[in-house]
C-alpha positions as CSV (number, residue, x, y, z in Angstrom):
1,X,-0.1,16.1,4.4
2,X,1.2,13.1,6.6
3,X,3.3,10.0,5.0
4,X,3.5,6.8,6.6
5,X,5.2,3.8,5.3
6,X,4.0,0.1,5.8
7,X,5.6,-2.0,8.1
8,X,6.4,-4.7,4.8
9,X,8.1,-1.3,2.9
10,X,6.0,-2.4,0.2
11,X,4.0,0.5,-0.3
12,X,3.6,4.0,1.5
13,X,0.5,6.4,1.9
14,X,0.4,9.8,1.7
15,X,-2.9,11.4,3.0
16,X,-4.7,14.5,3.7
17,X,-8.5,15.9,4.0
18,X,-9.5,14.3,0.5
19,X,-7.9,11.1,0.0
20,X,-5.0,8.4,0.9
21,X,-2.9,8.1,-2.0
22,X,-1.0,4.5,-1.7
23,X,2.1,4.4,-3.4
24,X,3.5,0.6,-4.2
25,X,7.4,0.1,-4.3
26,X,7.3,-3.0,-6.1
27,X,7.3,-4.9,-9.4
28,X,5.4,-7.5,-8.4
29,X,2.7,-7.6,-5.9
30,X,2.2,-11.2,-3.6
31,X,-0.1,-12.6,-1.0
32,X,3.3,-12.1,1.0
33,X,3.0,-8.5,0.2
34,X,0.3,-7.4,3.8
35,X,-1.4,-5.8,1.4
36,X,-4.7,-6.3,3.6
37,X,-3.4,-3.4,5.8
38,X,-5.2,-1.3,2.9
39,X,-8.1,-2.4,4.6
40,X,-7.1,-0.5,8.2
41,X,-7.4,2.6,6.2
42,X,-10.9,2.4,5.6
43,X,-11.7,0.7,8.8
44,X,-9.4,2.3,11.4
45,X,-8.3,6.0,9.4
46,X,-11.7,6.5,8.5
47,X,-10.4,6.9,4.6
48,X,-13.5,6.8,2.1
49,X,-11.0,7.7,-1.1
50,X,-8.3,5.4,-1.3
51,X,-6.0,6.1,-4.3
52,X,-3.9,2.9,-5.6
53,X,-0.5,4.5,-7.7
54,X,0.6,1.5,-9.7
55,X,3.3,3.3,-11.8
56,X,6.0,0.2,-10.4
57,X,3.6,-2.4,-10.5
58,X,3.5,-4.9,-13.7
59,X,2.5,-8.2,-12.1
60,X,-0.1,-8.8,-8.9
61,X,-1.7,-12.6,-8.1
62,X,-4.9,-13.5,-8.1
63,X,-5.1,-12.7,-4.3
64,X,-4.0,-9.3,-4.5
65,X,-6.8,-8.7,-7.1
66,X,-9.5,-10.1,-4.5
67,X,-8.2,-7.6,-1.6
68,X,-8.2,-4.8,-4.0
69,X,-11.8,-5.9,-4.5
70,X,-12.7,-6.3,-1.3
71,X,-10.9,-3.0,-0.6
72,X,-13.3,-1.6,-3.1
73,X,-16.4,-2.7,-1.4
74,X,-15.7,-2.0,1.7
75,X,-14.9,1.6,0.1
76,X,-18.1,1.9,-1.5
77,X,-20.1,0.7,1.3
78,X,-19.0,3.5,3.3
79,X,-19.9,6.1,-0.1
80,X,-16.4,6.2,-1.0
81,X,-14.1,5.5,-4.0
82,X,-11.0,3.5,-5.1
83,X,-8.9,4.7,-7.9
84,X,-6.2,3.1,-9.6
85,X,-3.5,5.0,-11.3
86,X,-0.7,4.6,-13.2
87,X,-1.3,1.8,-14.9
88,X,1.8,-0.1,-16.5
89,X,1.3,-2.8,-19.6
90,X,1.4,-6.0,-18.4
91,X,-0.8,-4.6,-15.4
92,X,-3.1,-2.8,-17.6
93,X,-3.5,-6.2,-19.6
94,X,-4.3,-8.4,-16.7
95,X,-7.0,-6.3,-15.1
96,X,-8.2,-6.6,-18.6
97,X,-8.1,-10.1,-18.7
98,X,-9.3,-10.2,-15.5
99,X,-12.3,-7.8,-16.5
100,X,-11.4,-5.7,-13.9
101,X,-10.9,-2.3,-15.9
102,X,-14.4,-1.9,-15.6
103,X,-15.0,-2.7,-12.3
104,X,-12.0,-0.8,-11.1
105,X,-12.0,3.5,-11.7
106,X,-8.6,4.1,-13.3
107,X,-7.1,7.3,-14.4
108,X,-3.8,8.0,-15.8
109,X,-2.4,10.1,-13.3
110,X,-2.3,11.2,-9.3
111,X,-3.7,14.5,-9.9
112,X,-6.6,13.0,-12.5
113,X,-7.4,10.3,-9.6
114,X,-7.2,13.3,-7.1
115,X,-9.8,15.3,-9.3
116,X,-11.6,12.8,-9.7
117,X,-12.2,12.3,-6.0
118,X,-12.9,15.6,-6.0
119,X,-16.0,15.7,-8.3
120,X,-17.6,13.3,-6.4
121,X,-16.8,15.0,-2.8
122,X,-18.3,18.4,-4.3
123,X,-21.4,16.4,-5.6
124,X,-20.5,16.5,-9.5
């Protein structure tokens, strides 16, 4: 496994053969946040399973939601996934809102979302 961490220190990635796993370190996530260097890890690394672990995160804006769409495109254009994990209340309850939860994949766990990229590597 390698581990990099983000210029901003808001999040690190973890990533090996199957997927990126992007741990936040924040309660709150802001346009101020860079968060668009998720997108260099589809369109530089090559990543087509990009896993999101939100077990910090209770609040994001509006325009973090739109780059974590636009993430997900850009994922799914190339056959790949986004998975969001560890999902907190008041998180949980705006992509809700937001009526996100079923636009988004979420799982509870790392090891569910890694699975779950998994099954769809191996076809199932």
């Amino acid at each position: 496994m390698t581990s990099t961490t983000d210029q901003t220190a808001c999040f690190t990635c973890t990533s090996d053969a199957e997927a990126v796993v992007v741990t936040f370190h924040r309660d709150q996530l802001t346009d101020e946040d860079n968060v668009e260097r998720l997108f260099s890890l589809v369109e530089q690394d090559g990543h087509r399973a990009v896993i999101l672990n939100l077990s910090m995160v209770r609040y994001v804006t509006s325009s973090v939601l739109g780059k974590w769409i636009t993430l997900h495109r850009k994922l799914v254009r190339k056959d790949g996934q986004l998975v969001l994990c560890h999902l907190q209340a008041d998180l949980h309850n705006i992509l809700d809102t937001s009526r996100l939860l079923t636009y988004f994949k979420s799982v509870e766990t790392v090891d569910d979302a890694r699975r779950l990229v998994g099954e769809k590597k191996s076809g199932g």
